[in-house]
C-alpha positions as CSV (number, residue, x, y, z in Angstrom):
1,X,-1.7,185.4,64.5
2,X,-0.1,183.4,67.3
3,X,-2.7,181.0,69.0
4,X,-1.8,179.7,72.4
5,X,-2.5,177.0,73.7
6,X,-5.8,177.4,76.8
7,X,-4.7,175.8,80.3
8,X,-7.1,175.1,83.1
9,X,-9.7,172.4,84.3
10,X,-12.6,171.6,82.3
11,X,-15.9,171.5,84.3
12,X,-15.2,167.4,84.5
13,X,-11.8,168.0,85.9
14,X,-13.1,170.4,88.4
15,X,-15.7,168.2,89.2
16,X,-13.6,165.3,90.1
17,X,-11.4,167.2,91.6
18,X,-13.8,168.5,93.9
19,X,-15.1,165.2,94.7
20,X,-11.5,163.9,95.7
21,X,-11.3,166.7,98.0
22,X,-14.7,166.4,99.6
23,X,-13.6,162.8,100.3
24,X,-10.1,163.7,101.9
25,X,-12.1,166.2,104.1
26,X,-14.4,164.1,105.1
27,X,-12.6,161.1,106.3
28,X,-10.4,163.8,108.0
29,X,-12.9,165.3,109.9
30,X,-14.5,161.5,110.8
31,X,-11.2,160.8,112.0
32,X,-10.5,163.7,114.6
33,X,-12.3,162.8,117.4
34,X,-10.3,158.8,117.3
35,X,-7.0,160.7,117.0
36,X,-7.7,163.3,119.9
37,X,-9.3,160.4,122.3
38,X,-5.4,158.4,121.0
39,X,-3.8,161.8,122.7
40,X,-5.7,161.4,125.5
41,X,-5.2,158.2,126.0
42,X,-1.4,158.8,125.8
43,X,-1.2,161.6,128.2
44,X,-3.4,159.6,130.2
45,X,-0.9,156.7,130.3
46,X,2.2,158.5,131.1
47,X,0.8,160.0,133.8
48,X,-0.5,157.3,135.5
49,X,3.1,155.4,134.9
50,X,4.3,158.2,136.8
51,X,2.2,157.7,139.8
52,X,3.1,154.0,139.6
53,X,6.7,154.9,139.9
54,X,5.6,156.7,143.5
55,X,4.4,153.7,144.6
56,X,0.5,153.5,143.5
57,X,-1.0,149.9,143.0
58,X,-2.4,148.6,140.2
59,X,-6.1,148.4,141.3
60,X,-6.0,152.2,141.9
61,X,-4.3,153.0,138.8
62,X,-7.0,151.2,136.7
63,X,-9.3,153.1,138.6
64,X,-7.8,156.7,137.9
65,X,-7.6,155.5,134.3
66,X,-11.4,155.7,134.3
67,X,-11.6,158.8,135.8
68,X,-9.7,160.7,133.8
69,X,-11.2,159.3,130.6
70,X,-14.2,159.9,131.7
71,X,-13.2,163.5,132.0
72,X,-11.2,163.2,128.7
73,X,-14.6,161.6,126.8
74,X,-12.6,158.2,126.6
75,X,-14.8,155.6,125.4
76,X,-12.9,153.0,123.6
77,X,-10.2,152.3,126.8
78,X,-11.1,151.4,130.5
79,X,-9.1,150.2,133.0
80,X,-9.4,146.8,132.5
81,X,-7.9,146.8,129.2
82,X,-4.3,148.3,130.6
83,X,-1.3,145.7,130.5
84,X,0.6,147.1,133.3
85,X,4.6,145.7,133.8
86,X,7.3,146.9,135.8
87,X,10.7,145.8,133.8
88,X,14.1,147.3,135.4
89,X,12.1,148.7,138.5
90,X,10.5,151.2,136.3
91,X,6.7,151.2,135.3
92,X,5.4,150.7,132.1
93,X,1.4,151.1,130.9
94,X,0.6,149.4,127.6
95,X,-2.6,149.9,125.7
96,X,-3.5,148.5,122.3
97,X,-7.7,149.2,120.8
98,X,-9.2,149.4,117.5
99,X,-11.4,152.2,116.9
100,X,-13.8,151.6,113.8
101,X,-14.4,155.0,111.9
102,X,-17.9,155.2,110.0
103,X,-16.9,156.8,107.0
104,X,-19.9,156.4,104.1
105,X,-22.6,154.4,104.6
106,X,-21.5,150.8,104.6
107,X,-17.8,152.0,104.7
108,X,-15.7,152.4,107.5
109,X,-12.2,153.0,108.4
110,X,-10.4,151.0,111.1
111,X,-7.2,152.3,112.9
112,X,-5.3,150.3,115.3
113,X,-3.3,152.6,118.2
114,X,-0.9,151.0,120.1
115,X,-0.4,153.3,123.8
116,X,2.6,153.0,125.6
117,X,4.0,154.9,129.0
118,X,7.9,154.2,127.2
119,X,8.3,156.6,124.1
120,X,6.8,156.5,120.8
């Protein structure tokens, strides 16, 4: 008689298991909406450096910036909070904001985005 040897998960194993993955998928979930207001944001940015480069003020960029994220459901950015520079004649919009990610009760998750019109 050759015994071999059972593989699998016991009902513990698949029971943390289980809970590591409803964990994962939640804090994924919780963090969607920061990351697609960060995208936002960004196109945001770079198209408003763009107008700069044409010529458009400051004052009037700020206040296109809260247009479009009011249209774009940006709530952790206004206008105010853009660091605008013109090095070597060209334009560049800088942005950085926390955004503080409930997670489980007294637990949250803080990400730190840094926006700029110049690259990644």
């Amino acid at each position: 008689m050759n015994v071999k040897r059972q593989r699998g998960l016991s009902l513990f194993g698949v029971i943390v298991v289980g809970g590591v993955a409803a964990f994962v998928l939640l804090v994924a979930f919780r963090t969607v909406p920061a990351v697609t207001e960060y995208f936002a944001v960004q196109r945001i940015v770079r198209t408003l450096a763009e107008e700069a480069d044409n010529g458009t003020p400051a004052a009037e960029l700020r206040r296109n910036f809260d247009r479009r994220g009011q249209i774009d459901d940006v709530s952790a950015v206004s206008g105010t909070d853009l660091v605008i520079s013109k090095p070597a004649g060209r334009t560049v919009i800088e942005v950085d904001y926390a955004r503080r990610v409930p997670v489980v009760a007294n637990v949250s998750l803080l990400i730190d985005f840094h926006v700029s019109s110049e690259g990644p």
